[in-house]
N, C-alpha and C positions, 0 to 999 in steps of 0.2 A: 685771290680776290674775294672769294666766297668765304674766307677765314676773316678778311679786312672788314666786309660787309656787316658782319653776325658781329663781332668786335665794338663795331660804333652805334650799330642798334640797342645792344647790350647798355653801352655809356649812355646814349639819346635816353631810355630806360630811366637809369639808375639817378641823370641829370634832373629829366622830368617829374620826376618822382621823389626828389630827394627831402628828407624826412624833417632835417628842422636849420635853424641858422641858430649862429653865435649870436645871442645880444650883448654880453659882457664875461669878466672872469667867471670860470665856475659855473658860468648860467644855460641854458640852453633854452632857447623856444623851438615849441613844436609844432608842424601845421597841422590841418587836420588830416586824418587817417595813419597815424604811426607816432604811440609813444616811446621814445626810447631814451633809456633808464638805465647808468652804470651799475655798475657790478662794482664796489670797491674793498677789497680786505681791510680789516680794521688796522693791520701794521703796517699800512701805507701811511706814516706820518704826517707826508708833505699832502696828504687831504686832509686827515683828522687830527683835532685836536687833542689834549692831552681827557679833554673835558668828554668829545666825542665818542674816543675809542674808549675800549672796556677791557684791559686785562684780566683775564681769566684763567684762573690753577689749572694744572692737571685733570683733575676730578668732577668737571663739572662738562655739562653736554653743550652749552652753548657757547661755545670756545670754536667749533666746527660745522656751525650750521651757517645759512645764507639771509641776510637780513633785507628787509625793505622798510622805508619812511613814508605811510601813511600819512595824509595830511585829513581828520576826520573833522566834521561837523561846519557849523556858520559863528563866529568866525574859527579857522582849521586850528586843528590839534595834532600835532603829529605824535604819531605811534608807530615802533617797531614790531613789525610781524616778521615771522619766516615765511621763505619761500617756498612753496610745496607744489612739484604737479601731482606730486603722487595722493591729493585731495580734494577737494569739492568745494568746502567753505572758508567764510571770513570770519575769524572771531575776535576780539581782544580784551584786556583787564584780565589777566591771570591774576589768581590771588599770591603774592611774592612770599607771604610768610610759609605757603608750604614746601618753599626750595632752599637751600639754604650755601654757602660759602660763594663760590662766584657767580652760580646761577641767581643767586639773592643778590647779587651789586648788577648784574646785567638788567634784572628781571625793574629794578627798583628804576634804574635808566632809562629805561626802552620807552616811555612815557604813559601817558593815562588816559581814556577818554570819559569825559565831564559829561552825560547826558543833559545834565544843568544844566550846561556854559551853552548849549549850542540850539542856534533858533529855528534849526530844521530836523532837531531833532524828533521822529516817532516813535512810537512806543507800539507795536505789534501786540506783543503781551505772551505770543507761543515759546512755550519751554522747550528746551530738549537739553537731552546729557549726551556730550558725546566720549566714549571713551576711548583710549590710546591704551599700547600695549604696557605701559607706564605713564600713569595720569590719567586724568577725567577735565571735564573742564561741564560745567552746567550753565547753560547759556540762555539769555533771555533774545529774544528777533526784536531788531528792532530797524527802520531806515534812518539814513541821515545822507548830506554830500559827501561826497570821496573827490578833495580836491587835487589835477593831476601837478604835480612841479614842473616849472616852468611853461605852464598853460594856465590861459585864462580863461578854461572851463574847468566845471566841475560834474561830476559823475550825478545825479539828482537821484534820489529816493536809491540810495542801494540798501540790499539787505543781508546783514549778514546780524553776527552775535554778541552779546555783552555778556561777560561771566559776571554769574552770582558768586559761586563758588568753585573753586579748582585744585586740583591734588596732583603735584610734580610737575609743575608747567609753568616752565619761566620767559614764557614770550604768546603773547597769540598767532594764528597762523590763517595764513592769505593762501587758500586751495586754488589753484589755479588747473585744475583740473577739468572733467565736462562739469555741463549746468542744467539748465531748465531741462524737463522731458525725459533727459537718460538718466543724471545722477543728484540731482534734484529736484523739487517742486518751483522751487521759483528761481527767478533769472541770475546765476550768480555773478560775480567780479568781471570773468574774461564775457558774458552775455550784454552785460551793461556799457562795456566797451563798445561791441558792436553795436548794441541798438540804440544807441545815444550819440552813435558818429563820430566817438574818438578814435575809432579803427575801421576801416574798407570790409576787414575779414578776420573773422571769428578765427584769431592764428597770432602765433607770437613765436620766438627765436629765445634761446638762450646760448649762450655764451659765458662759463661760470669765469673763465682765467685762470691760467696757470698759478701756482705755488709763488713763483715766481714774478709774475707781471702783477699780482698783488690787486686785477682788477680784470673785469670782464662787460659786459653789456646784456641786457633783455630789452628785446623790441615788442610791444605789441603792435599787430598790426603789419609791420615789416621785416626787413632783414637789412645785415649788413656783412656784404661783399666783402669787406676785410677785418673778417673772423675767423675767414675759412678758406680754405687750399681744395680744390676740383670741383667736380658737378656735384651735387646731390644727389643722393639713391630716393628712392619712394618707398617706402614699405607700408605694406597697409597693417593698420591697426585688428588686431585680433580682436573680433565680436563681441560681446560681454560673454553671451550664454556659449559663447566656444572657448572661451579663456579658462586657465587653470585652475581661477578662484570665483568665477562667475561675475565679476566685479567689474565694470566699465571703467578702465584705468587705459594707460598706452602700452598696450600687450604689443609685441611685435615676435617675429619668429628668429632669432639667434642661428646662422647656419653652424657658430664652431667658434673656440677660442683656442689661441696656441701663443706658443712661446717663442720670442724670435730672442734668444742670446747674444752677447756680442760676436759670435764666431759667425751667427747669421744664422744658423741649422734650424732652421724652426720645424717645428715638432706641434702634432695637433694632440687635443687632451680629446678621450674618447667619451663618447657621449655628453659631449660639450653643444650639440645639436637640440635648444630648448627653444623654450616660449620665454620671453623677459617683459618686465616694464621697467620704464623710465621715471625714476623718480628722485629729485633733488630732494626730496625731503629728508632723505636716507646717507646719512654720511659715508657708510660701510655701502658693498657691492652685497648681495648676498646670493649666494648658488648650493646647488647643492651638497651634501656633505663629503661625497665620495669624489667629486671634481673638485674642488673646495681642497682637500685635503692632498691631491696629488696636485694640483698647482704648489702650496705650501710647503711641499716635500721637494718640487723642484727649487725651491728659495732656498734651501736648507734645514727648512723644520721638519719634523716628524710627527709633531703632537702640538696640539693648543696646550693653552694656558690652562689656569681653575678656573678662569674668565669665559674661556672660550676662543682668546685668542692665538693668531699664531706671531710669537716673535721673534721677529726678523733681525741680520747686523744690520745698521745704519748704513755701511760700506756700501750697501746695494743702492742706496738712493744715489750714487756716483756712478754705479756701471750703467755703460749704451746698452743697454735692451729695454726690448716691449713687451708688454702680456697684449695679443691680439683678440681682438674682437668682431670677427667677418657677421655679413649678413645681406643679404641680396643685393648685389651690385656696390656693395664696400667693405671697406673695412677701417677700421677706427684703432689704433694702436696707441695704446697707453705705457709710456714713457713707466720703466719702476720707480722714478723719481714721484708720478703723480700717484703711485699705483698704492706707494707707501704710505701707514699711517705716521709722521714723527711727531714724537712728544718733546717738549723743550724741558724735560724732568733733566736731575744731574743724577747717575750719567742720562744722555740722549736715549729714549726707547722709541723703537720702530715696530710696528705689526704692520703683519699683512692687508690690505684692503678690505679683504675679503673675507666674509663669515658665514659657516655654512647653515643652512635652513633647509628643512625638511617638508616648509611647507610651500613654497614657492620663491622664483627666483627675481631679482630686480639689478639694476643694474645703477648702484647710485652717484655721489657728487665722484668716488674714486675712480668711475668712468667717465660721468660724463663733464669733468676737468678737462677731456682731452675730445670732445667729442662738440661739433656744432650741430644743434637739434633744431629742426623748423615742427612744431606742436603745428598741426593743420585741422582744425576742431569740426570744420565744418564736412569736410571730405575722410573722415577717419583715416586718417593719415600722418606720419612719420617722417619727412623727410633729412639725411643726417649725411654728416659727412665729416670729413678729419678738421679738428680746430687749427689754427693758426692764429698770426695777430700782425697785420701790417699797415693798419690805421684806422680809421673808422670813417664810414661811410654808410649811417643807415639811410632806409627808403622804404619807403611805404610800399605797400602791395595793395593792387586794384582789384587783383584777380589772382588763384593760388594755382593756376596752370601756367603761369610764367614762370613755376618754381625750375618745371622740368629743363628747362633752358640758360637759366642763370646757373655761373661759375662762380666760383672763389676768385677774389683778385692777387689772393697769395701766393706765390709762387713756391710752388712743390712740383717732387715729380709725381708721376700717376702712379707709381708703385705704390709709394705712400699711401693711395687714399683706396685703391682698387684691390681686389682680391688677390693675393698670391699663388701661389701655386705651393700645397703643401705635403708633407706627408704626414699617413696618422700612425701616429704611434705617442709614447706619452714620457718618457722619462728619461730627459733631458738636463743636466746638473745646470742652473742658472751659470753659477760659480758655485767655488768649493769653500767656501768661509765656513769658519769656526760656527760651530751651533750654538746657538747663544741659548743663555738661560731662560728655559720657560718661566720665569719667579718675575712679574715686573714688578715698579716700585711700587711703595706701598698704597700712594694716593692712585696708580691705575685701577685699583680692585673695586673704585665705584663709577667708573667710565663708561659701565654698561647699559646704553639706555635705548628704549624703543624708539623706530620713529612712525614718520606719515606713511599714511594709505588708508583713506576713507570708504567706508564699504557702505552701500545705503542699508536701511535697516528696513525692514516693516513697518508702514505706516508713513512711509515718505522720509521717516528717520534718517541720520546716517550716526555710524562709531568708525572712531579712527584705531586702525588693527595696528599688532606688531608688526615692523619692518625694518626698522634699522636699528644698528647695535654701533657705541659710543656718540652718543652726539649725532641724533637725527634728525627731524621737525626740521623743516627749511622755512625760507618765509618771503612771501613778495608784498610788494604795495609801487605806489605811485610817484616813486621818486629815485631816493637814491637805496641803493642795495648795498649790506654792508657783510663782509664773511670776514668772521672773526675764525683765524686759522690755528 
């Protein structure tokens, strides 16, 4: 009875609270306090057009980042940015001739903002350079509207960046990271949300989508029930001035990662016990080099590439196992299908997810594909759980302590989402496939590229550090999210 009870409060919840209605195909309205905004891969055809989507070679980084469609200025202009928690700010107007083969046909696409055209346009006049671990972008502040899609509100005086000039940067990028006070001087993207009433609570959800489902959801403001399978865990955010890199990002504590084979043996990797952050901006996972390296020796490799990479057979993206990822009251198991990076080159080349770094660990799109993430800004807090997908049903949040009581409506068992019971030790044969050649083709050998993570700088500054390797920079905005795979 007391199961029945908690059951239809849950509904009465999620009823009263429910986030937007259908007004026609493809459209959605929102009510106020919860925008929620698809996730769609570019090779879902039956959304995009031939005009829409952007084919993009081998070679090029924005082939695997996460896009959004800004609607900027009076009247809107829409513009493609990445999606990043792993940063701070809003910027757009890359200069496109410093990119060149698909990044130059994405970069030329993604659109333009006209300070001209638009009659809310301001003009601040503060410069700043921010730089990337590849790339720069020199930016002038300026406000204008940030119209939301499928609302008839608009965001009024946001600020964010207009590039003068920029070097290796084929998209601008939407930091959806902290804002006023911790990691900026003034109110950024997810601040303006809240203080302007298009969100309850300074908090939003991601949901990237599987490989496969070719589509996923970001709510701000709310969440949605059927993205995810069990309770939520809570883990608090690690401090700035206690985190690895002093940097106010979404540090969390990692209790361990292990390997569950198809034979089920699962094996812990030693000193797999870290601090991480969360960041879509980062295609690659990055850890360190000595766990790093004994993951990749259980796939079958021994040694990276000249690249850095580790490459994998393809076969493995068919075998049933998971690389796990525990951490206080869960665990999040990534499928090696999601875990893989594949290239559509002839033949098919595969690496590993994961690339080690010396200077800190993050945990990027190669995790959190399999991982549902509640970003809770106001209560430095994490809450996350194993992804699923059995419909959609987002809902706004009034309050972020009704997180601890909401479930997933997907149905899994608790094993899935709850910590196992393991042993530690570390060397474990995934399977026994052929070693494949560390030589990939010849267009991987410039697939290496930095991504997000915004560090403030001196003087209220901020620069965006190296963090992710092949196709990093992620990007959000006010509409539709597109990940070119």
């Amino acid at each position: 009875m007391a199961a029945s009870s908690s059951l239809l409060s849950s509904l009465a919840f999620l009823i009263a609270l429910f986030c937007f209605r259908v007004a026609g195909q493809d459209q959605t309205i929102h009510d106020v306090g919860c925008i929620h905004l698809p996730i769609v891969h570019s090779t879902n055809v039956g959304h995009f057009s031939s005009k829409r989507g952007v084919q993009l070679a081998l070679a090029n980084r924005s082939d695997v980042a996460y896009y959004a469609q800004l609607s900027i200025g009076t009247p809107p202009q829409p513009v493609y940015v990445q999606l990043d928690t792993g940063s701070f700010e809003l910027w757009v107007n890359p200069d496109c001739s410093t990119v060149s083969g698909g990044d130059a046909v994405f970069c030329d696409r993604a659109g333009r903002y006209d300070t001209a055209k638009s009659s809310t346009f301001n003009n601040i006049g503060t410069t700043k350079t921010l730089r990337y671990g590849i790339g720069s972008a020199d930016i002038t502040y300026v406000t204008d509207t940030i119209t939301l899609t499928g609302s008839t509100m608009g965001l009024k005086g946001v600020q964010f960046g207009v590039a003068n000039a920029t070097e290796d940067a084929f998209s601008g990028i939407l930091g959806i990271g902290y804002g006023q006070g911790i990691a900026t001087r003034y109110p950024n993207f997810i601040d303006q949300l809240a203080a302007q009433n298009a969100t309850k609570v300074k908090a939003y959800t991601l949901a990237l989508g599987s490989k496969d489902e070719q589509e996923g959801v970001i709510v701000f403001g709310g969440i949605d029930t059927s993205k995810f399978a069990g309770p939520l865990a809570k883990l608090p955010v690690i401090p700035a001035d206690m985190s690895p890199d002093m940097v106010p990002r979404f540090w969390v504590d990692m209790k361990s990662i292990s390997v569950t084979p198809p034979n089920k043996n699962n094996q812990v990797y030693a000193n797999s016990s870290i601090p991480v952050f969360l960041d879509s901006g980062s295609t690659m996972t990055l850890l360190p080099p000595n766990l790093t390296a004994a993951i990749a020796k259980d796939f079958g490799v021994n040694a990276p590439d000249a690249n850095g990479f580790f490459r994998l057979d393809c076969a493995l993206t068919k075998v049933n196992g998971t690389l796990d990822f525990a951490f206080d009251g869960v665990t999040v198991r990534v499928p090696y299908k999601e875990l893989i990076r594949e290239v559509p080159s002839t033949p098919p080349a595969c690496f590993l997810g994961i690339t080690p770094s010396s200077s800190f660990a993050l945990l990027g799109d190669t995790f959190l594909r399999s991982a549902y993430v509640v970003f809770d800004l106001e209560n430095h807090a994490i809450w996350m759980t194993q992804a699923a997908n059995c419909g959609s049903t987002p809902a706004a949040l009034t309050n972020l302590s009704s997180l601890a009581s909401v479930t997933g409506a997907c149905g899994m068992t608790l094993s899935a989402v709850t910590n196992p019971s393991t042993s530690q030790v570390s060397t474990t044969s995934i399977t026994s496939p052929q070693s494949p050649s560390s030589t990939p083709p010849a267009a991987e050998a410039t697939t290496a590229t930095t991504g997000g993570t915004q560090v403030p700088a001196s003087g209220g500054g901020s620069v965006r550090g190296s963090v992710g390797l092949i196709s990093s920079l992620a990007i959000t905005s006010a509409v539709v999210l597109v990940h070119f795979i």
